[in-house]
C-alpha positions as a Python dict, from the first residue, in 0.01 Angstrom:
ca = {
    (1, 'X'): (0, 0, 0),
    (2, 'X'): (-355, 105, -56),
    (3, 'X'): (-386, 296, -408),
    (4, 'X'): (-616, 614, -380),
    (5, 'X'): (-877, 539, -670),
    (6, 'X'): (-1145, 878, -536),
    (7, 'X'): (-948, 1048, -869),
    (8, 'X'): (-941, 812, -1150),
    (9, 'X'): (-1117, 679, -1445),
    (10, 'X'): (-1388, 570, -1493),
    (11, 'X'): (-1568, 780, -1198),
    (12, 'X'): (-1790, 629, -930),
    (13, 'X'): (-1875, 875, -694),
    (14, 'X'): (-1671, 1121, -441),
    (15, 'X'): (-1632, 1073, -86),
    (16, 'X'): (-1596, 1406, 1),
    (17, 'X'): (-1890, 1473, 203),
    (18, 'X'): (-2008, 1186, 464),
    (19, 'X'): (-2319, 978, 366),
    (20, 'X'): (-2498, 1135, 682),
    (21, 'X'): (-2505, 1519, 551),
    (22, 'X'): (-2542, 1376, 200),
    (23, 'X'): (-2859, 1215, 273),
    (24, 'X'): (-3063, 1508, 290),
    (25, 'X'): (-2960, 1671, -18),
    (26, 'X'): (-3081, 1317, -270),
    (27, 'X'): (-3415, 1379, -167),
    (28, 'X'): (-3654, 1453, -474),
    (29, 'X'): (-3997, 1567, -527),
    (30, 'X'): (-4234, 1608, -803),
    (31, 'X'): (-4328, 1985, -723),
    (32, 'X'): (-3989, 2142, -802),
    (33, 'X'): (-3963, 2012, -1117),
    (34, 'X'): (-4272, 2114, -1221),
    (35, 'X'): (-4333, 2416, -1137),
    (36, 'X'): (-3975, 2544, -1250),
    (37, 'X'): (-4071, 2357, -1592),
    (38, 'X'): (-4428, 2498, -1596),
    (39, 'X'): (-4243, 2860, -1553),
    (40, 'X'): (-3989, 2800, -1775),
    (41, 'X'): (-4310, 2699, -1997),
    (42, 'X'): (-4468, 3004, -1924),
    (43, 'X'): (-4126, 3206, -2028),
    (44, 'X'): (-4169, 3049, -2364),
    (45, 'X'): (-4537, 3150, -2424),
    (46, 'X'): (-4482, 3500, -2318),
    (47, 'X'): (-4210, 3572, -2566),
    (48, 'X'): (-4427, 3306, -2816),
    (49, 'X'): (-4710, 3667, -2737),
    (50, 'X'): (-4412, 3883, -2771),
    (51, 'X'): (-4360, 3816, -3124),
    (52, 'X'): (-4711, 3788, -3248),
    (53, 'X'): (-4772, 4175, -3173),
    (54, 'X'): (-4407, 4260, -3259),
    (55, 'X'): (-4481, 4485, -3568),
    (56, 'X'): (-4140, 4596, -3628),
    (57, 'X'): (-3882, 4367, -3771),
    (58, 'X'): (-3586, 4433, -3590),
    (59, 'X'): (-3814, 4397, -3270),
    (60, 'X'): (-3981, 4062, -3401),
    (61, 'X'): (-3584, 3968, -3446),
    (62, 'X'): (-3464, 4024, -3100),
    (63, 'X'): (-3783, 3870, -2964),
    (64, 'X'): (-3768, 3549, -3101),
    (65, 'X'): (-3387, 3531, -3021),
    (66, 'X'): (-3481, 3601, -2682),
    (67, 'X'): (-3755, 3324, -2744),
    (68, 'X'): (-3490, 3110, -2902),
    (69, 'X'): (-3314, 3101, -2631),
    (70, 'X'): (-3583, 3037, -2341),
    (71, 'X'): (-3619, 2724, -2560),
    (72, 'X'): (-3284, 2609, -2630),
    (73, 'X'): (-3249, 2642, -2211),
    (74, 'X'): (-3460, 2358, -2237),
    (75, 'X'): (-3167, 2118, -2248),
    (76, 'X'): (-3132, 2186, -1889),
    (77, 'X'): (-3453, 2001, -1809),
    (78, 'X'): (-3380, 1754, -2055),
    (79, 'X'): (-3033, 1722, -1887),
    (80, 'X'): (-3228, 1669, -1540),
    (81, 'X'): (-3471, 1429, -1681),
    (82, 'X'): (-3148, 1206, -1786),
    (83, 'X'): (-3049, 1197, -1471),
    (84, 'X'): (-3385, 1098, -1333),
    (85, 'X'): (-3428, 1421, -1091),
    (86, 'X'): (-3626, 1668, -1249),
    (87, 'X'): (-3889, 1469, -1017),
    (88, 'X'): (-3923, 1175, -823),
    (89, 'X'): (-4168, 998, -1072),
    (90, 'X'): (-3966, 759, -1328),
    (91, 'X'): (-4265, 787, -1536),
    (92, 'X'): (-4308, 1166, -1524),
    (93, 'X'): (-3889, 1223, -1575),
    (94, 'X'): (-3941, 961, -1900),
    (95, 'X'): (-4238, 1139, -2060),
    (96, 'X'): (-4101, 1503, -2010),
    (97, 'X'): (-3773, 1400, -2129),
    (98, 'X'): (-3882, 1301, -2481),
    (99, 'X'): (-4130, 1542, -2518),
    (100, 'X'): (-3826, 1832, -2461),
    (101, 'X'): (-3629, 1651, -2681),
    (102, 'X'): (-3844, 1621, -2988),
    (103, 'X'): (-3894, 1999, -2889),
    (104, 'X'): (-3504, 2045, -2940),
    (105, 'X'): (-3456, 1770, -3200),
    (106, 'X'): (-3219, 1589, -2990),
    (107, 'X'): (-3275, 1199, -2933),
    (108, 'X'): (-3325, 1175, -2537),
    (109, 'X'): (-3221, 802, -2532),
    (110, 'X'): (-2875, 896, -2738),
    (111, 'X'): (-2849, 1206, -2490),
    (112, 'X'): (-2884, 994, -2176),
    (113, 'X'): (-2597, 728, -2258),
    (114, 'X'): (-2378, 1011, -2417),
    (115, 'X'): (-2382, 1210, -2117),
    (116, 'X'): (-2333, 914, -1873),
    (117, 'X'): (-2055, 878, -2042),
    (118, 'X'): (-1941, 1214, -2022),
    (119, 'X'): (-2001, 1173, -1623),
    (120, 'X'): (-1798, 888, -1628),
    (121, 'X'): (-1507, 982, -1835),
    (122, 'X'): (-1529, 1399, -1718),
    (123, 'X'): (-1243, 1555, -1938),
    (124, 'X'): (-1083, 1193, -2083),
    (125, 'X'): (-926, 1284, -2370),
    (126, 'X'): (-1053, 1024, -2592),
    (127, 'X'): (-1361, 849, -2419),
    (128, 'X'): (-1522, 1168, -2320),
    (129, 'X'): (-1773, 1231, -2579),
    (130, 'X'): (-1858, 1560, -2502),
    (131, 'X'): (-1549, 1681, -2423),
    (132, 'X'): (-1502, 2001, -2679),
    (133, 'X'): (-1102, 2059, -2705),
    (134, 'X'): (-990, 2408, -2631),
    (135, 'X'): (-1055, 2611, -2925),
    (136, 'X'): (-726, 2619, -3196),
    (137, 'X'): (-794, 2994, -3269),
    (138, 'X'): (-1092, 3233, -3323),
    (139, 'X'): (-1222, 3069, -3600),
    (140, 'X'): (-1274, 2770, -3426),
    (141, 'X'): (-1424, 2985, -3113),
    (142, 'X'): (-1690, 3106, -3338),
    (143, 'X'): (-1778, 2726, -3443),
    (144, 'X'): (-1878, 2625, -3096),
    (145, 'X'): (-2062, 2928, -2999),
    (146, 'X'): (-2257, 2969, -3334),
    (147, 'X'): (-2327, 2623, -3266),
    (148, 'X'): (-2206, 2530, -3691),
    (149, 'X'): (-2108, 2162, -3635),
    (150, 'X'): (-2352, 2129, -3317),
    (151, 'X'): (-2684, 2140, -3558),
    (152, 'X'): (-2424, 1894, -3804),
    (153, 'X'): (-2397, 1620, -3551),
    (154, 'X'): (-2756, 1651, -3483),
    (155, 'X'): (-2941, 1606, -3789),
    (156, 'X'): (-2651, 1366, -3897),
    (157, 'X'): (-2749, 1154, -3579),
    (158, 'X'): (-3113, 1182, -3608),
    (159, 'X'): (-3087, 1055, -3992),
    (160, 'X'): (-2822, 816, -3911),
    (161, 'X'): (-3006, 637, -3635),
    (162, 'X'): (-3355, 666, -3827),
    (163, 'X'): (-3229, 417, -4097),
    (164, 'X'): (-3047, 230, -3803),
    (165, 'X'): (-2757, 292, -3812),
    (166, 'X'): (-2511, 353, -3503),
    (167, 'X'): (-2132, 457, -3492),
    (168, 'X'): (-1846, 290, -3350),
    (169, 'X'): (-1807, 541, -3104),
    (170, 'X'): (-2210, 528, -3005),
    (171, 'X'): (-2131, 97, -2950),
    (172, 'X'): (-1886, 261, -2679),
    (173, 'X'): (-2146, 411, -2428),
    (174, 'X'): (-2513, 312, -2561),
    (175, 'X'): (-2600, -43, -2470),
    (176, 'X'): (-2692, -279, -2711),
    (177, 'X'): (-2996, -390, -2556),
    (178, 'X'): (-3097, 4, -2609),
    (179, 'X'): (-3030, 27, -2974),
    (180, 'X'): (-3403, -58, -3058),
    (181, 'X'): (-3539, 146, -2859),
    (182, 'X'): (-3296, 430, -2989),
    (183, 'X'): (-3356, 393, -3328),
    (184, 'X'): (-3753, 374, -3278),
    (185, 'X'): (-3735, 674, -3058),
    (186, 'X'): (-3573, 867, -3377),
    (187, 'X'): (-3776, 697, -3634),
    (188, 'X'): (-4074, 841, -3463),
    (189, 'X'): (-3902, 1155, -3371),
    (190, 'X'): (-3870, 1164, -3800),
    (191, 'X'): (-4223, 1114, -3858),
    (192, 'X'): (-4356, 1334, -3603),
    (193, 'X'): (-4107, 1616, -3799),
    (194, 'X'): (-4218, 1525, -4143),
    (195, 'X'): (-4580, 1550, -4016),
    (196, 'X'): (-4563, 1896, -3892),
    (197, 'X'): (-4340, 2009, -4240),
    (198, 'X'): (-4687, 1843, -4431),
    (199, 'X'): (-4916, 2029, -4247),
    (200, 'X'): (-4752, 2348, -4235),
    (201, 'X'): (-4720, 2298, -4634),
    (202, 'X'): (-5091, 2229, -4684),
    (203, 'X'): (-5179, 2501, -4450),
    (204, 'X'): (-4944, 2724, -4606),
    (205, 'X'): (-4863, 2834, -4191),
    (206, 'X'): (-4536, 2917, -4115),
    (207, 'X'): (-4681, 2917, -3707),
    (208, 'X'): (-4366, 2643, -3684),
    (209, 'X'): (-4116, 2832, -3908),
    (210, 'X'): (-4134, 3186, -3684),
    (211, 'X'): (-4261, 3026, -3330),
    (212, 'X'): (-4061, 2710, -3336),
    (213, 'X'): (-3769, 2629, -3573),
    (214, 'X'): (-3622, 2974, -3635),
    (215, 'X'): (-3592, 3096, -3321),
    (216, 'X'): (-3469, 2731, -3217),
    (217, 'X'): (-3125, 2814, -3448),
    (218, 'X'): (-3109, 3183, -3290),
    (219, 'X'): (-3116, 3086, -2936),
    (220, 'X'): (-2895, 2764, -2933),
    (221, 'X'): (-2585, 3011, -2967),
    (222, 'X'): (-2655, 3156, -2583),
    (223, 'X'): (-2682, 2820, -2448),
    (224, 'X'): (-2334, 2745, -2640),
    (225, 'X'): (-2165, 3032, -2417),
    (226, 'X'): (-2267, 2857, -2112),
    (227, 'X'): (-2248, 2523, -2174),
    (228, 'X'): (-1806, 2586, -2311),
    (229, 'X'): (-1782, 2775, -1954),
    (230, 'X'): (-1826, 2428, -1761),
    (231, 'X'): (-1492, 2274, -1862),
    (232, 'X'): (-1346, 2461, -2132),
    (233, 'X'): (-975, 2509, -2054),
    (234, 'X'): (-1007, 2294, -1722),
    (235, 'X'): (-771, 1996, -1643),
    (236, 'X'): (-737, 1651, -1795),
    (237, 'X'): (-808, 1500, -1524),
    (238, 'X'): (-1047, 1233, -1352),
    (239, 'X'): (-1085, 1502, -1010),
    (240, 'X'): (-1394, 1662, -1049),
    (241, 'X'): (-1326, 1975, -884),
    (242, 'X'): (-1044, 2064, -1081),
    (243, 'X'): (-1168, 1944, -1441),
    (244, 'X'): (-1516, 2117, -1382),
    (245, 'X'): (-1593, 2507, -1318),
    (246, 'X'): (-1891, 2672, -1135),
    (247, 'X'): (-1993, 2978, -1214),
    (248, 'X'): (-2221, 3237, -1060),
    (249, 'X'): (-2417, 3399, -1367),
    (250, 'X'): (-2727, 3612, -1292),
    (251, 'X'): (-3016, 3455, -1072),
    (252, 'X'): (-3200, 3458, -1401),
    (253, 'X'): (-2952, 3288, -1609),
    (254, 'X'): (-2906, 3038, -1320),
    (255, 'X'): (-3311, 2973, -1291),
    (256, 'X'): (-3315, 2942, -1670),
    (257, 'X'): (-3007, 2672, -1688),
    (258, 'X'): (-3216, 2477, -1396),
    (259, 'X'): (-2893, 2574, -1153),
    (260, 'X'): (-2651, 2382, -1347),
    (261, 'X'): (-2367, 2646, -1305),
    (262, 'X'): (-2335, 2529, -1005),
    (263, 'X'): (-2151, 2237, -1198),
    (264, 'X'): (-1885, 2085, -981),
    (265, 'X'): (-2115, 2051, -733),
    (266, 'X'): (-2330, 1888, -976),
    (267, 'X'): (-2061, 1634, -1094),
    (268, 'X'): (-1921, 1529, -772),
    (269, 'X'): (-2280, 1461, -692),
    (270, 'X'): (-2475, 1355, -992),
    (271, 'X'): (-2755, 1220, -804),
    (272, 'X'): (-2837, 1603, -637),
    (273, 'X'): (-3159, 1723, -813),
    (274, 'X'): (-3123, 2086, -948),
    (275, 'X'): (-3324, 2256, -662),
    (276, 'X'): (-3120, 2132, -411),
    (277, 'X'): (-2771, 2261, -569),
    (278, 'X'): (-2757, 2590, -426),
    (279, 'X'): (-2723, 2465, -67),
    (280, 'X'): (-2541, 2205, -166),
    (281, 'X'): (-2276, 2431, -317),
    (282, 'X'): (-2231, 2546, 76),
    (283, 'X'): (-2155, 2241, 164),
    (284, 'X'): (-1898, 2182, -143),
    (285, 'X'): (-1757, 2514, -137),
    (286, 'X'): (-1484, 2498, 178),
    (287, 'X'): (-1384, 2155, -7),
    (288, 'X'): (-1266, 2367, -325),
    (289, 'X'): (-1020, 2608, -399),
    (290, 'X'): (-1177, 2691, -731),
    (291, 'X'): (-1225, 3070, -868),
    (292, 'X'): (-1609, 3109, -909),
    (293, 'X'): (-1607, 3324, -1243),
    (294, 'X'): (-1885, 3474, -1442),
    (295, 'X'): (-1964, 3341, -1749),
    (296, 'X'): (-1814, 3684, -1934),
    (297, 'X'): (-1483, 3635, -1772),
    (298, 'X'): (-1476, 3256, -1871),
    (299, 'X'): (-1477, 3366, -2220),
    (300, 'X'): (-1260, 3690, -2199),
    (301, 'X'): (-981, 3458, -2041),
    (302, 'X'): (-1049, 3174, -2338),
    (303, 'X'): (-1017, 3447, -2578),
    (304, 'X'): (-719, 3605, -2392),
    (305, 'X'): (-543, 3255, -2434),
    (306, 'X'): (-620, 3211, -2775),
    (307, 'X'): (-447, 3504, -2865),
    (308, 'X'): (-139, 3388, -2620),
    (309, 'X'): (-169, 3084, -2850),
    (310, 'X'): (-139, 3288, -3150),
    (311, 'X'): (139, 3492, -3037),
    (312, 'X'): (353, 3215, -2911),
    (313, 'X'): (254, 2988, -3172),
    (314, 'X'): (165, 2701, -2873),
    (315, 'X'): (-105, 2565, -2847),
    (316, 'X'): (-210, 2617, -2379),
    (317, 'X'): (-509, 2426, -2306),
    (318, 'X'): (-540, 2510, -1942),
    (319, 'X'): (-715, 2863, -1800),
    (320, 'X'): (-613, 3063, -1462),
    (321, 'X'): (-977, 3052, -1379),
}
């Protein structure tokens, strides 16, 4: 008897759609990813304007929230340069994938193993390592979106690995022959930090305090929302389609997240570049039999379930949507 493996762990690709009408979907290009990161750019030096002439506080506020946020989106390019199809050019996925990361002070080499992993192990309970357990009450809601222990494991990591250092967990999912290069890529990310802390000290500027790092903390939060809608409360499970959610956000929101709502589509298919994903998700869709929520009602139905949790004194993992 021949065991059905398409749904198990570790994953290794779907055979849901035939390699013929795949085809045409893996192609990449260099143009797309530029010119959605040269607009997304562009996003970020508009609101950069924005705040310079915002005389009012409250106003300056909300602008570089707003600003905060067009460059915590970021990760979605950094995301796509992981996977090698922001564009077709090795070179040009390698350079703009370090650059976003020392942008969002997250190591691009730890990022690309860690999320392999998470593509291999989608929803594992323990080998998973960005699987983020259903939240234990409101509390613990507020932790994920404010992003508290998010900006913990980050700095921790980036100080950690600048003196060399890896985890146990880390040995599971980062290759050995990469931990070099890992802990030079933080080492310099370190420097390059320290560097811009002496200048702005000498200078007495706080250009990187209001246009950078500030805003940086304000707009991770927004990101946060989106990124718990993607499997937050979906199955344990190695089927794709059932332990990941798409969601249909604003054409704006999508744009900004480089069409990664579209996220089962996305892991079924790794290998899709981001501009391709919304006619891909026509081709996916009849497969499914998913609920395509809104981000909003993703989190009114977490939050709805956390109080269920409460009042039965259970703890349900699993959402209706």
């Amino acid at each position: 008897m021949k065991i059905n493996t398409e749904y198990q762990w570790p994953y290794h690709g779907s055979k849901l759609i035939s390699k013929d009408k795949l085809r045409p979907f893996l192609k990449r290009n260099n143009i797309s990813g530029i010119i959605h990161l040269c607009i997304h750019l562009g996003l970020i030096l508009f609101s950069g304007i924005l705040i310079h002439f915002s005389a009012n506080i409250f106003l300056k506020i909300l602008v570089m929230t707003a600003h905060g946020s067009f460059i915590a989106f970021l990760y979605a390019g950094l995301h796509e340069c992981i996977h090698k199809s922001a564009f077709k050019n090795k070179r040009l996925n390698e350079i703009v994938g370090y650059f976003i990361g020392f942008v969002l002070l997250r190591s691009f080499l730890n990022g690309r193993y860690r999320h392999m992993a998470h593509h291999t192990f989608t929803q594992h309970p323990e080998k998973d390592p960005d699987k983020v357990d259903f939240p234990s009450g409101y509390i613990d809601y507020l932790k994920h979106v404010t992003s508290f222990t998010l900006w913990i494991r980050i700095i921790e990591n980036l100080f950690r690995h600048s003196l060399g250092k890896t985890s146990e967990s880390e040995k599971n999912y980062i290759p050995e022959s990469e931990i070099k290069s890992l802990i030079f890529e933080s080492r310099m990310m370190s420097i390059g930090y320290i560097l811009i802390i002496f200048l702005s000290i000498y200078f007495s500027s706080t250009f990187f305090l209001i246009y950078w790092f500030i805003p940086r903390i304000l707009g991770e939060p927004f990101l946060r929302l989106v990124r718990m809608v993607e499997h937050t409360g979906k199955d344990e499970t190695a089927d794709m389609i059932h332990n990941t959610r798409t969601s249909f956000p604003s054409a704006f929101l999508k744009f900004l997240y480089w069409n990664m709502p579209y996220h089962i589509e996305h892991h079924l298919y790794a290998s899709v570049p981001f501009h391709k994903l919304p006619k891909f998700h026509n081709l996916i869709k009849p497969h499914t039999d998913e609920v395509e929520s809104s981000i909003l009602s993703v989190h009114i139905e977490i939050l709805k379930q956390i109080w269920k949790n409460k009042k039965n004194k259970k703890k349900e993992n699993l959402l209706s949507i």
